[in-house]
C-alpha positions as a Python dict, from the first residue, in 0.01 Angstrom:
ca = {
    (1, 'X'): (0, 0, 0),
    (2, 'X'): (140, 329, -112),
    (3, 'X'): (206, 590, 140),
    (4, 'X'): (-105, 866, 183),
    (5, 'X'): (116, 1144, 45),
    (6, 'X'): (165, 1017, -280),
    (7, 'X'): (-160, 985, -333),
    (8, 'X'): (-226, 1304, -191),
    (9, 'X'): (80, 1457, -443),
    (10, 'X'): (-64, 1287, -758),
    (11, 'X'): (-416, 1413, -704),
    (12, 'X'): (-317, 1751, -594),
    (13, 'X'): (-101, 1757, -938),
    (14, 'X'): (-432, 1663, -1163),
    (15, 'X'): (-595, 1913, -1014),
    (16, 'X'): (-346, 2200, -1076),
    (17, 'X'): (-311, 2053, -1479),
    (18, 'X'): (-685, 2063, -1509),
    (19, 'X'): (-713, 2449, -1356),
    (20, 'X'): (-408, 2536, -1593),
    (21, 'X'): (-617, 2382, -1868),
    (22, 'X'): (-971, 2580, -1730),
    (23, 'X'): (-775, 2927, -1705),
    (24, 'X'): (-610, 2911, -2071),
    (25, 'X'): (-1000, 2834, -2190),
    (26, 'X'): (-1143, 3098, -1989),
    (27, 'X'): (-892, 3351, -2116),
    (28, 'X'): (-960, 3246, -2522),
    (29, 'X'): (-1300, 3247, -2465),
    (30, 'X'): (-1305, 3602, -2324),
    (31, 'X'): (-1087, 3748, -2606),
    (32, 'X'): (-1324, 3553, -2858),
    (33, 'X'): (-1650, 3711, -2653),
    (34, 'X'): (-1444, 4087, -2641),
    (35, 'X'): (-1433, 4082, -3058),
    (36, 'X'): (-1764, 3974, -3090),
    (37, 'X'): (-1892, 4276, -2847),
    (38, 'X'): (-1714, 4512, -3064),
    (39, 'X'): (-1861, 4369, -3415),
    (40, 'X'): (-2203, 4416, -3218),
    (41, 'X'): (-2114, 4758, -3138),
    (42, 'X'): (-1987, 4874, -3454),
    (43, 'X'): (-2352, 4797, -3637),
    (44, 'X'): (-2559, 4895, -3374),
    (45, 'X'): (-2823, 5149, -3410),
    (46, 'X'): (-3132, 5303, -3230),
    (47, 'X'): (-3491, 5178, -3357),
    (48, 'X'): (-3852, 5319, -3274),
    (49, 'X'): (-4013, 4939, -3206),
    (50, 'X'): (-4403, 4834, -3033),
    (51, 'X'): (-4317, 4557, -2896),
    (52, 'X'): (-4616, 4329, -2952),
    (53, 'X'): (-4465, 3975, -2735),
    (54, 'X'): (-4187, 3884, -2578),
    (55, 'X'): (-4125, 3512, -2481),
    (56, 'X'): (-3904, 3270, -2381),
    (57, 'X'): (-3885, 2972, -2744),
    (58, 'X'): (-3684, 2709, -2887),
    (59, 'X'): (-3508, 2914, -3167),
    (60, 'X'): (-3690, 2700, -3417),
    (61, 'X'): (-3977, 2786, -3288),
    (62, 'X'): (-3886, 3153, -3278),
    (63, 'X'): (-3998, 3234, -3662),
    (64, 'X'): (-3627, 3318, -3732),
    (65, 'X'): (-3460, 3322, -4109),
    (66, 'X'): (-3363, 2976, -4189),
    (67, 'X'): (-2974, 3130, -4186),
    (68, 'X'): (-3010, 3225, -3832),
    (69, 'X'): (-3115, 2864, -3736),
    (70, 'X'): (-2822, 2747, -4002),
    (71, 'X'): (-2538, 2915, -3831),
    (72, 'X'): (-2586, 2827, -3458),
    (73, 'X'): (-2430, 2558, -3312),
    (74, 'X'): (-2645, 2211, -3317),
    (75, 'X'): (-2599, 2214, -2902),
    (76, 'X'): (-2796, 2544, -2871),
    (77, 'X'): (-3051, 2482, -3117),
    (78, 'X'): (-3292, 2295, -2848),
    (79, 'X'): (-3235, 2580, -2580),
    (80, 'X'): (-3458, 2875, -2514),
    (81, 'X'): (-3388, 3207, -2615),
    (82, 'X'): (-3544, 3539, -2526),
    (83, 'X'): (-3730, 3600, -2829),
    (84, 'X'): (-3920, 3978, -2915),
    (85, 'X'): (-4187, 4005, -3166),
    (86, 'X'): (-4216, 4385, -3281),
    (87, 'X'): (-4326, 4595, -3520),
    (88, 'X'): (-4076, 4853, -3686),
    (89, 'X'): (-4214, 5076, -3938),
    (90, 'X'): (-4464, 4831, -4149),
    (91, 'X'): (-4306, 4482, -4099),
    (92, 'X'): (-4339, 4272, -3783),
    (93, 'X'): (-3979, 4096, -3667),
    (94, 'X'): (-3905, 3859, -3480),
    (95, 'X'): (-3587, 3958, -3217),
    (96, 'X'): (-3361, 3799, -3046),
    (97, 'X'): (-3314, 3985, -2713),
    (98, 'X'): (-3039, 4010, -2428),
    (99, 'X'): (-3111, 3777, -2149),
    (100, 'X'): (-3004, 4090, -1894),
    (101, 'X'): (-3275, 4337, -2052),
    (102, 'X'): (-3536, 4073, -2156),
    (103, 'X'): (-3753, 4164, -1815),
    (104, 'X'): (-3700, 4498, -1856),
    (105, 'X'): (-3891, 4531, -2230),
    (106, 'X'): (-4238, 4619, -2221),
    (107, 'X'): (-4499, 4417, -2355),
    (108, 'X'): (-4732, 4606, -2617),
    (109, 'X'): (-4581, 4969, -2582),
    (110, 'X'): (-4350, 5180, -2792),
    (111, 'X'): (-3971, 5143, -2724),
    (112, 'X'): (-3646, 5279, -2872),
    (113, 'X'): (-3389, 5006, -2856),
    (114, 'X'): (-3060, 4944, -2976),
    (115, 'X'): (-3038, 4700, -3199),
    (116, 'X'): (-2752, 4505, -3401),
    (117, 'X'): (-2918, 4274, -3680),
    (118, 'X'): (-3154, 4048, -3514),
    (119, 'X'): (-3016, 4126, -3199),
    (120, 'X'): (-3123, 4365, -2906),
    (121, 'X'): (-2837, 4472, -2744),
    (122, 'X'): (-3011, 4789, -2493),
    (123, 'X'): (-3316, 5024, -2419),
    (124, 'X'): (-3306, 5396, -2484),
    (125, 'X'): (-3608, 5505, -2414),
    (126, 'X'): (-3986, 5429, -2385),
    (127, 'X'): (-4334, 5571, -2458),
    (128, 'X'): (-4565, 5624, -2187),
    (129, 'X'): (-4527, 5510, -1806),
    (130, 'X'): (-4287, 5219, -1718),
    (131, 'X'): (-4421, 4934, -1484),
    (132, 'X'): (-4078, 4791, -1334),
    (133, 'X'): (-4129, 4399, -1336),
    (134, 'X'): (-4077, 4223, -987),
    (135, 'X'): (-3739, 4056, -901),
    (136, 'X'): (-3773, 3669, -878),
}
């Protein structure tokens, strides 16, 4: 039987290879996440929207352009995305919101948002008196 500090040395040494390994992913996925903020940034402009639903949908669900549903990864496909149905000028879109601002949107009144594509990125302003939703 090996002595207890061995075993002790080995599994203290995994564990220090497999945070090395968890800090070097965490770093390249925050560069990767940085770039895309700034590509977001760079198109994003302020929209007069009436919001007419906002829900929670499997993106195929979501009434999204077929190459929106084509370029995300097959592992997120299933999940649920905060999805905003609104009206901008004559045509009625379907959105892709922020998880962080997704409570705060109001539900059938006027909005200015900022938007990047299909994506809405921030609220500027709204139309009429705000009802603050309660904190779960």
């Amino acid at each position: 039987m090996k002595p207890f500090w061995i075993v002790s040395l080995i599994v203290i040494g995994v564990l220090l290879i497999i945070m090395g390994v968890l800090y070097f992913i965490g770093r390249k996925a925050q560069k990767k996440r940085a770039e895309q903020e700034k590509v977001l940034e760079s198109s994003a402009q302020v929209v007069t929207m009436l919001v007419i639903d906002k829900k929670k949908v499997r993106l195929k669900d979501a009434g999204l352009p077929q190459v929106v549903l084509d370029s995300t990864p097959k592992y997120l496909r299933r999940s649920k995305a905060p999805i905003v149905k609104a009206k901008i000028g004559p045509k009625i879109v379907s959105l892709i919101s922020d998880p962080e601002i997704f409570d705060n949107i109001p539900v059938k009144k006027e909005i200015k948002a900022v938007v990047s594509g299909l994506y809405i990125t921030g609220l500027k302003g709204y139309h009429g008196k705000l009802e603050q939703p309660t904190k779960k």
